[in-house]
N, C-alpha and C positions, 0 to 999 in steps of 0.2 A: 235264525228264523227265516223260513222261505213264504211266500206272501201272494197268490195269484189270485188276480182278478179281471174277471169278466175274457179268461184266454181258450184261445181258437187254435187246435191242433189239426194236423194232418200231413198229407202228403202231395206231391204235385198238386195235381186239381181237386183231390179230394178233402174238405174236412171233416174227421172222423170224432172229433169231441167242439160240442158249442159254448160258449160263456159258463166257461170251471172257475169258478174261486174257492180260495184253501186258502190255509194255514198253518204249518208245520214248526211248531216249536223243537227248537235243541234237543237230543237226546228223546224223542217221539220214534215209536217203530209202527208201522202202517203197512196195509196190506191192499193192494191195488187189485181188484178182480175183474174181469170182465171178458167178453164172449170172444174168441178167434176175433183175430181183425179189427178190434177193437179202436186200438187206439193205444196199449196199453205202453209198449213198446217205443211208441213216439212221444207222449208223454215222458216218459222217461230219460230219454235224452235231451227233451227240452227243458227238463228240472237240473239235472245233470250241466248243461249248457253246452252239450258236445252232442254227436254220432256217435257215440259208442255202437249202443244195440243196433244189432243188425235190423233193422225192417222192412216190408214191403207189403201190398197192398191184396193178398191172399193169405188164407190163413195158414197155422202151420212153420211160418218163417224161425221163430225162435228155437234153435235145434237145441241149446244145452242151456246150464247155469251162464250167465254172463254178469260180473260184477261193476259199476259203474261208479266210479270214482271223481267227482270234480275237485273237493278242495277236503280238509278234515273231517266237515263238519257233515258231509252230507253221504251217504254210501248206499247204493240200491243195489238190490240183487232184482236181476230181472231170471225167471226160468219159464219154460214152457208149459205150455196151459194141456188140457186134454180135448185133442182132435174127436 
């Protein structure tokens, strides 16, 4: 189970998602959407617990499929949204 509460993402100086909390039980599949620039991408790697995905702070950054692996139990496919 993954467990967030009250978390504040971003980058350098910017935060781009304010006080998220969630819940992710075992074996759940989830779809994350949201606008260019979002956030979506950094998220991702903070659940993750790495840098995997590539990010930056224009939209358009996620060029392909990138799969995000931290341990068994957790596996995101991050892909590119439409510009």
């Amino acid at each position: 189970m993954i467990i967030a509460d009250s978390l504040n993402i971003g980058y350098k100086d910017k935060v781009v998602v304010h006080d998220l909390s969630f819940s992710l039980d075992k074996g759940m599949f989830i779809a994350l959407i949201g606008a260019n620039g979002a956030g979506k991408s950094t998220l991702m790697n903070r659940l993750a617990g790495k840098k995997i995905a590539v990010v930056g702070n224009k939209p358009g950054v996620t060029k392909g499929q990138q799969w995000l692996k931290s341990n068994k139990d957790l596996e995101i496919l991050d892909t590119p949204g439409i510009l």
